[in-house]
C-alpha positions in Angstrom: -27.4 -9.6 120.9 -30.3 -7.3 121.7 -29.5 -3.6 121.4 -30.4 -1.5 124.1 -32.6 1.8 123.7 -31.2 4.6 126.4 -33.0 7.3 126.4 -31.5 10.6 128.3 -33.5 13.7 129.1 -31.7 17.0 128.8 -30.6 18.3 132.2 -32.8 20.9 133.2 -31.4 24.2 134.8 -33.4 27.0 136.9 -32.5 30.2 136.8 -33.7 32.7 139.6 -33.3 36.7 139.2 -29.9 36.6 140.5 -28.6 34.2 138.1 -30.0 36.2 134.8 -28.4 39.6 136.5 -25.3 38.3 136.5 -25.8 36.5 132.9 -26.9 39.5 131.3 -23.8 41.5 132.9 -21.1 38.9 132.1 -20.5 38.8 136.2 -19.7 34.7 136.4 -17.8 32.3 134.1 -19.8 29.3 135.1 -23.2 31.0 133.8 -21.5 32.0 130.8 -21.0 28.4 130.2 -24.0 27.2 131.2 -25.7 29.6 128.7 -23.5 28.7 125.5 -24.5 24.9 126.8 -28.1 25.9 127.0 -27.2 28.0 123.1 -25.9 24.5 122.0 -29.0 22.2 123.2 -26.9 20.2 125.8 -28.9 21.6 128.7 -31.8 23.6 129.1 -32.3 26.5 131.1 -35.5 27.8 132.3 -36.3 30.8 134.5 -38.0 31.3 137.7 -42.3 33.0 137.5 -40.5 35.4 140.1 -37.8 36.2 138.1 -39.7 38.5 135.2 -42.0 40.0 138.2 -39.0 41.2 139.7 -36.7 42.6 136.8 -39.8 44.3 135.8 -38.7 44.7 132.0 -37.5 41.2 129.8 -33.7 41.4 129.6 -32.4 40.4 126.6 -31.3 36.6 127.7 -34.4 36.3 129.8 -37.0 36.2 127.0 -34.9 32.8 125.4 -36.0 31.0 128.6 -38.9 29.2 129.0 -40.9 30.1 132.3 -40.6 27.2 135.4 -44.5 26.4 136.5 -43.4 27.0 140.0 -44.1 27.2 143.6 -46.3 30.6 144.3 -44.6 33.2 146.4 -46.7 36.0 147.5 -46.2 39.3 146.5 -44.1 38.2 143.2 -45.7 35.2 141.5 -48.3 35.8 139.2 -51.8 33.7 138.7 -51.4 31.7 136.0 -47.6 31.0 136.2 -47.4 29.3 139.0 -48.5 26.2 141.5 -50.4 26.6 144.4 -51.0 23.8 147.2 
């Protein structure tokens, strides 16, 4: 019998400025678990281009996430970080 090769990607999580407020302040359950799943490599979690531009300093969570090459939004995305059509 042939063996079959699955191959899964790691589910993929965006987090916008709300979400890492609420991380970094212990606020909601479900982020808390989301974060120790991220902590454990069962999910990653990355973080919105807007998200640094408006927190204005890296909070301490923030900095583990990678940066989502997003949509633009004008007035908080930043050239470089994000997609324009």
């Amino acid at each position: 019998m042939d063996k079959i090769l699955t191959i899964v990607k790691k589910p993929i999580i965006t987090f916008d400025t709300n979400s890492i407020i609420d991380l970094n302040r212990n606020n909601d359950n479900d982020l808390q678990q989301l974060y120790k799943w991220h902590k454990s490599g069962h999910i990653e979690i990355v973080k919105t281009d807007v998200a640094d531009t408006e927190l204005q300093t890296s909070s301490s969570k923030s900095v583990e996430f990678t940066e989502d090459m997003g949509d633009g939004v004008i007035g908080h995305s930043r050239i470089g970080h994000m997609k324009v059509g």
